[in-house]
C-alpha positions as CSV (number, residue, x, y, z in Angstrom):
1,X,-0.5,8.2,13.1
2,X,-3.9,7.6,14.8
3,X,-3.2,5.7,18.6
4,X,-5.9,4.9,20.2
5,X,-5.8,3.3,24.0
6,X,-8.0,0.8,24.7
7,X,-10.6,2.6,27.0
8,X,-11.2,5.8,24.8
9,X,-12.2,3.1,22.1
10,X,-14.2,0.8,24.2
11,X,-16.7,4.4,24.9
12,X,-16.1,5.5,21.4
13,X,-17.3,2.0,19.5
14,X,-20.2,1.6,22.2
15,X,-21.3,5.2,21.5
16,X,-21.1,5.3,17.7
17,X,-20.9,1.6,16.1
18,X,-23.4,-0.3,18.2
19,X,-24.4,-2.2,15.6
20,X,-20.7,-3.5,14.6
21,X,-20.6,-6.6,16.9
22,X,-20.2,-10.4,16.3
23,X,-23.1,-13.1,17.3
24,X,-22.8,-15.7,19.6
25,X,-24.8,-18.3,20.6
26,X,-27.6,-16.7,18.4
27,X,-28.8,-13.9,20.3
28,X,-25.5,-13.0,22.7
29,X,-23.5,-10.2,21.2
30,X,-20.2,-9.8,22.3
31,X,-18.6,-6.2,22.4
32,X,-15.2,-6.3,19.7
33,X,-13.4,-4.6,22.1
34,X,-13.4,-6.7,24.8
35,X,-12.7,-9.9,22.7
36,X,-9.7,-7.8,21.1
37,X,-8.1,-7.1,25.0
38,X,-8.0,-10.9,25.8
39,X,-5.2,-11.3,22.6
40,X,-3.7,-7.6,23.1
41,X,0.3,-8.0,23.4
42,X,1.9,-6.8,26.4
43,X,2.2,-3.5,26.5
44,X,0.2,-2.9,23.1
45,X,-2.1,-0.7,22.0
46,X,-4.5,-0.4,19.3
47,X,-4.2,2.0,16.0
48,X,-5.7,2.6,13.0
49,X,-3.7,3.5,9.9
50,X,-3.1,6.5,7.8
51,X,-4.3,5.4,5.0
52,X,-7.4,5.0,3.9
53,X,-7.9,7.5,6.5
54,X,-11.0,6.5,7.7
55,X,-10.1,3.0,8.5
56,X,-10.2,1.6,12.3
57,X,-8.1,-0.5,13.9
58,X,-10.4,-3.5,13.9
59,X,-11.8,-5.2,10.6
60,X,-14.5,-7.7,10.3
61,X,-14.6,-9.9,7.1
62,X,-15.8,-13.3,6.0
63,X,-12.6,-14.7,4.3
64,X,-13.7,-18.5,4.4
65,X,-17.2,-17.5,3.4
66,X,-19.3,-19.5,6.2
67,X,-21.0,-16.9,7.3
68,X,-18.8,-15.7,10.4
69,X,-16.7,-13.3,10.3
70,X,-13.1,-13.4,11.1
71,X,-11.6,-10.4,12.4
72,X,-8.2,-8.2,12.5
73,X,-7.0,-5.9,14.6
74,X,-3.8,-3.8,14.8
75,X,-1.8,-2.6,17.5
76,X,1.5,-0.3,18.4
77,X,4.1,-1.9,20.4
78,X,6.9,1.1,21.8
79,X,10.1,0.6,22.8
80,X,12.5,3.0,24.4
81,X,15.0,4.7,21.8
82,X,13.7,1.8,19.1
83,X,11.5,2.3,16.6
84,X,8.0,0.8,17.3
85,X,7.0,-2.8,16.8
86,X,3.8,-2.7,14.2
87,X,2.5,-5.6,14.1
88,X,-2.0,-7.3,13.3
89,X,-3.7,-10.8,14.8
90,X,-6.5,-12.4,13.2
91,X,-9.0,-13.8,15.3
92,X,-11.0,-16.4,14.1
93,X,-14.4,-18.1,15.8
94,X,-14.6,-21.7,16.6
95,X,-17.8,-22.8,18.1
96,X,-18.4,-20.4,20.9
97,X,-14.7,-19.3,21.3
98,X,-12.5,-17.0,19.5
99,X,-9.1,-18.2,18.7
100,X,-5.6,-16.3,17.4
101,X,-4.8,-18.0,14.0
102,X,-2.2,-15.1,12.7
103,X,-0.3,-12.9,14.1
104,X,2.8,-11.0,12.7
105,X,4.8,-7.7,13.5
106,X,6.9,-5.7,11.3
107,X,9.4,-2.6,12.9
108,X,8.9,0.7,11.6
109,X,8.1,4.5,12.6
110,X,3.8,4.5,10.9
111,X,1.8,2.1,10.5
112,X,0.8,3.4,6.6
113,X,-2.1,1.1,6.0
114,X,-4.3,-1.5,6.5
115,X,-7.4,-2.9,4.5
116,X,-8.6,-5.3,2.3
117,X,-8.4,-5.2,-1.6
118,X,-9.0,-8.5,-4.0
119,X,-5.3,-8.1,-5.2
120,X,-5.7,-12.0,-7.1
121,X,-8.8,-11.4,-8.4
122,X,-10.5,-14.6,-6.6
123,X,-13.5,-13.1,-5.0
124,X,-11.9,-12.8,-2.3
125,X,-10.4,-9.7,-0.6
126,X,-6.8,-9.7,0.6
127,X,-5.5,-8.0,3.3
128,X,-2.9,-5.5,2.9
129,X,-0.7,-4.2,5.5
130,X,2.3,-1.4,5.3
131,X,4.7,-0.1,8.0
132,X,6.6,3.0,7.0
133,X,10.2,1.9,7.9
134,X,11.3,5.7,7.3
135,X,11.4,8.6,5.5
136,X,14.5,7.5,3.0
137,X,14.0,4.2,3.4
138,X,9.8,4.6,2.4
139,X,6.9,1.4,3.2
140,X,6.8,-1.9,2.9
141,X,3.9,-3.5,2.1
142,X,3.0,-6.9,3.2
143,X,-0.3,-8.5,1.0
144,X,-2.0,-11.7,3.3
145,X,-4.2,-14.4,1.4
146,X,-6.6,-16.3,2.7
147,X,-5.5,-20.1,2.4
148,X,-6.4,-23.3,4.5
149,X,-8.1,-21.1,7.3
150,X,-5.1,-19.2,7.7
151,X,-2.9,-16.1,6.3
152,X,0.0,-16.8,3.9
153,X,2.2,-13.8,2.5
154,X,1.9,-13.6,-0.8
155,X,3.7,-10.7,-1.7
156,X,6.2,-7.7,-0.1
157,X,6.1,-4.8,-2.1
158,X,8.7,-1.4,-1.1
159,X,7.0,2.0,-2.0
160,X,7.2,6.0,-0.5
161,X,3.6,6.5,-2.1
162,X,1.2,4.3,-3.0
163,X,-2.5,3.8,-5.0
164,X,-5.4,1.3,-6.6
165,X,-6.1,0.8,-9.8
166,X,-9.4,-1.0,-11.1
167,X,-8.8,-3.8,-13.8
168,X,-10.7,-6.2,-15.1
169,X,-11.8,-8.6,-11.8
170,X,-8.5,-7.6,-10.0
171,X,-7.3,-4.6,-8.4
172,X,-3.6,-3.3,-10.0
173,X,-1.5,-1.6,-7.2
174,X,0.3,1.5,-8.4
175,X,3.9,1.4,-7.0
176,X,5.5,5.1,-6.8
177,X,9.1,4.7,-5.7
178,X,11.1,8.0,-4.6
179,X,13.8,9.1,-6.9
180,X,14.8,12.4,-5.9
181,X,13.0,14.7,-3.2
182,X,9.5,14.8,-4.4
183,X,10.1,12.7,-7.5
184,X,9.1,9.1,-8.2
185,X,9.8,6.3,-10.3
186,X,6.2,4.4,-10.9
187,X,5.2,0.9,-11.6
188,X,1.6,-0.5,-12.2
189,X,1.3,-3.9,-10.7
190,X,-1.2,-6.8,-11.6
191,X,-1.5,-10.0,-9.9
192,X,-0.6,-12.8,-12.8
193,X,-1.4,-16.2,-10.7
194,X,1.9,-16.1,-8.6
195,X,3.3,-12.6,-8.3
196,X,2.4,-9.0,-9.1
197,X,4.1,-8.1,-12.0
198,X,3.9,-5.0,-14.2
199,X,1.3,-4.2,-16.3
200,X,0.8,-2.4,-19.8
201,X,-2.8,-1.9,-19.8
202,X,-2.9,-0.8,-16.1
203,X,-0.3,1.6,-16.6
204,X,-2.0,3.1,-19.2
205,X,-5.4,3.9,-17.2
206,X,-3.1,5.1,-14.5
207,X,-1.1,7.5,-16.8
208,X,-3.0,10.6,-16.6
209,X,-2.7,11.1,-12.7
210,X,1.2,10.8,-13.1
211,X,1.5,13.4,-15.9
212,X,-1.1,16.0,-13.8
213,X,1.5,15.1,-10.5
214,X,4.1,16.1,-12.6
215,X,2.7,19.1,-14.7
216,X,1.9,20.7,-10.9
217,X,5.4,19.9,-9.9
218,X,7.6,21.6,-13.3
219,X,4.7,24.9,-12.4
220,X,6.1,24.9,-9.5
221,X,9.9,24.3,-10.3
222,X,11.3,23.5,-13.6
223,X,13.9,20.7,-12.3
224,X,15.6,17.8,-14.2
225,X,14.9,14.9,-12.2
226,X,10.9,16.3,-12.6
227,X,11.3,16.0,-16.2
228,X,13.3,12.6,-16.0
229,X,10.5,11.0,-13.8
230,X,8.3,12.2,-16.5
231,X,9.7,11.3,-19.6
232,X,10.1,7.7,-17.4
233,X,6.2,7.4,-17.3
234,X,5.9,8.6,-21.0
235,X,8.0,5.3,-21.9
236,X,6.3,2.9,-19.8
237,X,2.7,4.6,-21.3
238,X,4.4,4.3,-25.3
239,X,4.1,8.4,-25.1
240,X,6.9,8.3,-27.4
241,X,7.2,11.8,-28.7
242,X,6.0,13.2,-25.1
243,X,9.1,11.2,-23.8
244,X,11.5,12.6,-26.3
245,X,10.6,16.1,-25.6
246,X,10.5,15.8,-21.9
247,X,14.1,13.8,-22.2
248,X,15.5,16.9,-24.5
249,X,14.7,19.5,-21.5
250,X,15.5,17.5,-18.4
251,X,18.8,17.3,-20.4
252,X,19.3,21.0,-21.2
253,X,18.7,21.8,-17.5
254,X,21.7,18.7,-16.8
255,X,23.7,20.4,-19.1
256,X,23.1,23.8,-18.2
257,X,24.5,22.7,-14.3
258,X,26.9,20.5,-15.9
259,X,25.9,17.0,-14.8
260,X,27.8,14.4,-15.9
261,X,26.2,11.7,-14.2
262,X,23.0,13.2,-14.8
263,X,23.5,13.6,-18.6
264,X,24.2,10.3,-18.7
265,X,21.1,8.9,-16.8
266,X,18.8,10.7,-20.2
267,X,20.9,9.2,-22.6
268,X,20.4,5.7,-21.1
269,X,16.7,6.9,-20.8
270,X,16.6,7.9,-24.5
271,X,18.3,4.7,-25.0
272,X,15.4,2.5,-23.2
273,X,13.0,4.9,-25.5
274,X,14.6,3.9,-28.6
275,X,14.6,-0.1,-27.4
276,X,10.8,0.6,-26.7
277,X,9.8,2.2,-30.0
278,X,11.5,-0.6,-31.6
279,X,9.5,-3.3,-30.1
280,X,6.4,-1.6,-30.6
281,X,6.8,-1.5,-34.6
């Protein structure tokens, strides 16, 4: 997690991005930083996000597309023995003034990320924004549109680990949801016009960097729920005889420990295998 208080950034923006600042009144330039401290919340300080790792905590981008930008910044709020309050305002310009048109705040222990992604595929970008709420409990990301000069939420989306994948016009959102340890469960989501729901095609493109996670993994330790995850992504990719064999030695390794429960999670997978070869015939 990357905190940085207000002063260190007000030397570190005018020393390396000079030439990041908003006009006004043609030839005035005002310095971000010190339009950010008049909407800081008490007590507040700014951050940037882990991911993408170079990202800093104040965006500029054009959303209504007249030319001025709007801009976002996000902050840490601490509280004692809570979990901090993560929360982003969006400042937008009118006439010679800057104004606070959204502002939200989510609790949580990271704030994960932050940036801006055309997740509908409308020429526009969104913006994205996840708080890790904890290690068990994983992200939640919250996806912002740009409607009637102001935000709406559009989408809330849990995930431990998460990635982009480029589609045709939009961007699919590859959802990996932890199963056991360092396994996951993954889902490739596309924006259809309302929601994000999954997506065949995606999936597919996003395939091989699942199987080379896993391949690494079983190298490293040849464990059940490894080969379940797998054989899971085999499925979803219509790897049909890749998904049978991964099934047969997740379940050997079950059976070798005697796992009931766990037996019975591969036959339910071989039975979702079977229900998915039939439907592609």
């Amino acid at each position: 997690m990357k905190k940085i208080m207000l002063p260190i950034l007000l030397l570190f923006f005018a020393v390396s991005f000079r030439p990041i600042f908003v006009h006004a009144n043609g030839n005035q330039k005002e310095d971000l930083l010190k339009i950010v401290s008049r909407f800081m919340p008490t007590d507040a300080s700014l951050i940037s996000p882990e991911n993408p790792s170079s990202t800093l905590p104040i965006q500029l981008y054009d959303f209504d597309h007249d030319g001025q930008k709007e801009m976002i910044f996000t902050f840490e709020v601490k509280a004692e023995n809570q979990p901090s309050q993560f929360g982003f305002i969006v400042l937008k310009k009118h006439n010679s003034d800057w104004r606070n048109i959204w502002e939200t705040t989510v609790q949580g222990v990271n704030l994960d990320f932050s940036g801006l992604v055309d997740i509908t595929g409308d020429g526009t970008k969104e913006y994205l924004f996840g708080v890790t709420i904890g290690a068990a409990a994983g992200s939640k990301l919250e996806i912002y549109q740009w409607i009637d000069n102001s935000f709406k939420k559009i989408a809330d989306i849990p995930y431990h680990k998460m990635d982009f994948v480029n589609g045709k016009q939009k961007v699919g959102l590859a959802v990996w949801e932890m199963y056991i340890g360092e396994s996951y469960l993954v889902d490739v989501l596309k924006w259809n016009g309302t929601k994000l729901v999954y997506d065949e095609e995606l999936y597919h493109k996003y395939y091989p960097i699942i199987e080379k996670f896993y391949q690494e993994k079983i190298s490293e330790m040849d464990a059940w729920f490894y080969w379940y995850c797998l054989a899971d992504a085999q499925i979803k990719a219509n790897k049909f005889e890749e998904a049978s064999k991964s099934i047969q030695k997740g379940m050997a390794l079950a059976k070798k420990s005697s796992m009931k429960e766990v037996i019975q999670d591969f036959n339910d997978l071989t039975e979702k295998l079977k229900n998915k070869r039939k439907h592609r015939q």
